[in-house]
N, C-alpha and C positions, 0 to 999 in steps of 0.2 A: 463391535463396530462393523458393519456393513462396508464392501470393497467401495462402492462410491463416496463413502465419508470418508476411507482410510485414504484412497485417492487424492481426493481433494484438499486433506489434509498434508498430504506429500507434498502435492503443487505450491503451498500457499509456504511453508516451511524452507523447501528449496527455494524459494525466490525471495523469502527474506534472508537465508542467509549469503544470497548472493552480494549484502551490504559489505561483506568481507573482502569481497574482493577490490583490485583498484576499479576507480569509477572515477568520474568526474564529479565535482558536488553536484548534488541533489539528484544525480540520474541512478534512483533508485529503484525498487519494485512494490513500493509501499501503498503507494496512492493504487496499483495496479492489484496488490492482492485484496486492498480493501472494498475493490471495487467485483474484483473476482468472489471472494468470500460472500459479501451482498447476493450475488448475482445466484450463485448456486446452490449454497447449502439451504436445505428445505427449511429449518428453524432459523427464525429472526434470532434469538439468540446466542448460538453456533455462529450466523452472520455478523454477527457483532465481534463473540469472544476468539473467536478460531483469528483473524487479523491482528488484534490486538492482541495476543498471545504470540503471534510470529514477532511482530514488533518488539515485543517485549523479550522472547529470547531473543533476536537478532542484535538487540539491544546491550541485551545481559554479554552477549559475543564479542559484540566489539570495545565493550569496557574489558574484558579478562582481553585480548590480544593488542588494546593500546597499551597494558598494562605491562603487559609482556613484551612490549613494545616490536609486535611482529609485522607492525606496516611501514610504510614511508611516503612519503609526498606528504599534501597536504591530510590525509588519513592520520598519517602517527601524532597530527595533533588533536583528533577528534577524542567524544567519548562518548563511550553510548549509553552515561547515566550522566546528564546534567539538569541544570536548576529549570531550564524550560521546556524539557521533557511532558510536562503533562500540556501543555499545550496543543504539543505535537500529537499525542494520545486523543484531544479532543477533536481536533482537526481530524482525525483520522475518521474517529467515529461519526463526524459528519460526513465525509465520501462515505463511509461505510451507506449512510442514508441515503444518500444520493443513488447507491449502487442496487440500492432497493426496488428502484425503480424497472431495474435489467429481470427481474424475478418471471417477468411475463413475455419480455420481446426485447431478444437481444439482437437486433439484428446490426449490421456494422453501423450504422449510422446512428442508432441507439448506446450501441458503447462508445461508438467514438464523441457523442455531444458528453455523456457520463464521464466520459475520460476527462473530457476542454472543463468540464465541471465542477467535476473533482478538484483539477490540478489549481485551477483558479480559486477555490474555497480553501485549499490547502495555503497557497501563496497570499491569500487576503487574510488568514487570523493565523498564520503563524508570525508574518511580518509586520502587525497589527498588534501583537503580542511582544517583538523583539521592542518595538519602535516606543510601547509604554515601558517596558522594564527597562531598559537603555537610556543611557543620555548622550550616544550618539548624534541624534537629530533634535532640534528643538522640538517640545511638546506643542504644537502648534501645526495648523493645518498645514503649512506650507511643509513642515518636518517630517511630518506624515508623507506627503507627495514625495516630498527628499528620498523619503528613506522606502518608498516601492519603487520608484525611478531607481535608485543603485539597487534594487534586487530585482531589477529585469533576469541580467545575466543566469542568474539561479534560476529565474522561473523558466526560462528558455532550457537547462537541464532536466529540467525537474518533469516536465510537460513532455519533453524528449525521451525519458525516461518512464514514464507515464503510458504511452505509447508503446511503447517496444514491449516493456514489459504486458502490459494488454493483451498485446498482438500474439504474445508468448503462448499467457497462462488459456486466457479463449479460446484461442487458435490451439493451442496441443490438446486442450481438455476436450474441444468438440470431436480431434482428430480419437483423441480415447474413445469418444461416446460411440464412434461410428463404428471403433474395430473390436471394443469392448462392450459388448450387446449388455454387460452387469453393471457398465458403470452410467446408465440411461437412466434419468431421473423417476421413468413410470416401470423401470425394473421390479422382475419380483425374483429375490433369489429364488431359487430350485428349491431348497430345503422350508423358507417359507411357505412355498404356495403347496406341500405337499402335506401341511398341517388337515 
């Protein structure tokens, strides 16, 4: 594996398992490496699995240490294998799509509409998802409106989070590209180009 995939495989890893830590709900790094992973890696699908593989350990992490019950707050009641889990997985892999679009011109206003885009496609079919398997809200348009009206709060985390993490993984990886002449996407290692 070439240092720019090992790299960027780093970034996306560290920032999901930053789920471990406290947090407030939904201000996580998920929506940000899905949209980082899109954005970078030369294969569509490396763009795809490389995210959905962070999710999924970070996943697999935070079921063994609620188990082990090594959090508290609202955290020690989570779990990071439940029944609407593939939801969440499919949402993802829509920003993944969305982040598709960063592959040619990533400039701040291109991530950041990717970002409001993401986070928005994440908050409409996961709470679209809760709102059919639940019988919290009537099934019924008005239930529907009910039930993304009280999950403003979350999307205001979660967009928050969205964000910052962006700002992070872009922002350091570009800051690599510039002091790490190998980790530049038209890079030829040394030992390649002496074939």
């Amino acid at each position: 594996m070439n240092p720019r995939t090992l790299t960027l495989a780093g970034f996306i890893v560290a920032a999901a398992l930053t789920r471990l830590l406290p947090h407030p709900p939904n201000f996580t790094p998920v929506g940000a490496v899905a949209l980082f992973g899109a954005a970078h890696f030369r294969s569509r699908w490396a763009a795809f699995v490389a995210p959905l593989a962070a999710l999924f350990l970070s996943d697999a992490a935070l079921e063994l240490t609620t188990r082990l019950e090594l959090h508290s707050g609202w955290l020690a009641r989570g779990a990071g294998f439940h029944a609407g889990m593939w939801v969440v997985y499919g949402a993802m892999a829509l920003v993944v799509a969305i982040g598709l679009l960063l592959r040619k011109r990533r400039s701040v206003a291109a991530v950041a509409g990717c970002t409001l885009a993401g986070s928005v496609t994440f908050f409409l079919v996961t709470n679209f998802a809760w709102w059919m398997g639940y019988d919290l809200y009537p099934h019924t348009m008005a239930g529907l409106v009910a039930s993304y009206v009280a999950a403003i709060p979350f999307f205001g985390w979660e967009l928050l989070g969205d964000a910052t993490y962006v700002t992070v993984l872009f922002g350091g990886f570009a800051l690599a590209e510039r002091y790490v002449p190998g980790l530049r996407s038209g890079a030829v290692a040394p030992l390649a180009a002496a074939r």
